[in-house]
C-alpha positions in Angstrom: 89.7 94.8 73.0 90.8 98.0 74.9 94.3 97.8 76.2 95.1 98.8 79.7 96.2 102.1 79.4 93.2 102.7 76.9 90.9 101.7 79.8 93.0 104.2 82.2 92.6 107.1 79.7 88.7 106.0 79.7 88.4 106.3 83.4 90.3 110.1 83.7 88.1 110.9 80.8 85.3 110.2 82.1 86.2 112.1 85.6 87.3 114.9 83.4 84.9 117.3 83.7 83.2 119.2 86.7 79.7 118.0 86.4 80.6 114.7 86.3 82.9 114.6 89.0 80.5 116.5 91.3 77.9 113.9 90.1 80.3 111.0 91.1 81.1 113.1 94.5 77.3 113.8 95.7 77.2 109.7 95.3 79.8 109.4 97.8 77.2 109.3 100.6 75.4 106.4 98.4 72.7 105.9 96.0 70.9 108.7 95.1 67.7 109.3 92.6 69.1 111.1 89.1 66.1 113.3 89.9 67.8 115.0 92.6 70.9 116.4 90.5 69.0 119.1 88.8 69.2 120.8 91.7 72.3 119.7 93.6 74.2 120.9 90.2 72.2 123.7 89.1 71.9 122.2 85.4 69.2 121.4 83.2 67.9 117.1 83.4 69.4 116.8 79.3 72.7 118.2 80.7 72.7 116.3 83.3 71.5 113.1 81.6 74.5 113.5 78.9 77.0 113.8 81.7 75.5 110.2 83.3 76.0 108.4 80.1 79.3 109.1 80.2 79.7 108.1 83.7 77.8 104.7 82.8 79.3 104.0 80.0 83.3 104.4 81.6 81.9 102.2 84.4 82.5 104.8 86.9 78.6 104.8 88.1 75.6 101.9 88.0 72.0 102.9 87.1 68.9 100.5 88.2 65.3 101.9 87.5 63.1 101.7 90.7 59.4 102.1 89.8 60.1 105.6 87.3 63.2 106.9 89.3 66.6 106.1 87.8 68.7 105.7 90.9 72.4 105.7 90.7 75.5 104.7 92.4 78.9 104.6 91.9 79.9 101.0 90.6 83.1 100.7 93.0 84.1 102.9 95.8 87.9 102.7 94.5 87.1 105.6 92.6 86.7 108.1 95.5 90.5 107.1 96.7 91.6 108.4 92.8 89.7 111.4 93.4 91.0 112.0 96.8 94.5 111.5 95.5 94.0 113.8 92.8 93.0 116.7 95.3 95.9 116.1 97.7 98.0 116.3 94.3 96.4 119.7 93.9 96.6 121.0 97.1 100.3 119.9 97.1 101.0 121.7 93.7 99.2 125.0 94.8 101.4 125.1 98.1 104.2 124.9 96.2 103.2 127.5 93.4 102.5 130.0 96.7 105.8 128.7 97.8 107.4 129.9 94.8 105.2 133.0 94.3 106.4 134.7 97.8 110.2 134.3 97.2 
């Protein structure tokens, strides 16, 4: 059984590259066929399909077949406050940085 902070270190994983996190961002608006990602990311289907697995597996994002589309969505809408948080983080850290860089 996974401990806690195992679980954690799954969930940052799985958000830990930009594919993936653009994937889970371009679900914010809801669910969406996998078919459309090709295009929205500019990547090949396998690429793409990879990336998914990862995100299903972690629990970050639900797949339901619906006739032959895969759609997906993301399993708990939680997960768009951690990315939020992680980008006012950011923006926080580069203000400081220029902050430090003009002085």
């Amino acid at each position: 059984m996974l401990k806690h902070d195992e679980l954690i270190s799954e969930l940052f994983s799985a958000l830990a590259h930009p594919y993936r996190l653009r994937i889970v961002e371009y679900l914010r608006s809801g669910e969406r066929c996998q078919c459309e990602l090709p295009d929205v990311l500019q990547a090949e289907q396998s690429n793409i399909s990879r990336h998914v697995k990862v995100l299903v597996a972690a629990g970050v994002i639900r797949q339901r077949k619906d006739g032959i589309k895969t759609m997906l969505r993301v399993r708990d809408p939680e997960v768009f406050k951690l990315i939020d948080a992680s980008q006012d983080i950011l923006r926080e850290y580069i203000a400081v940085r220029m902050t430090a860089l003009n002085e």
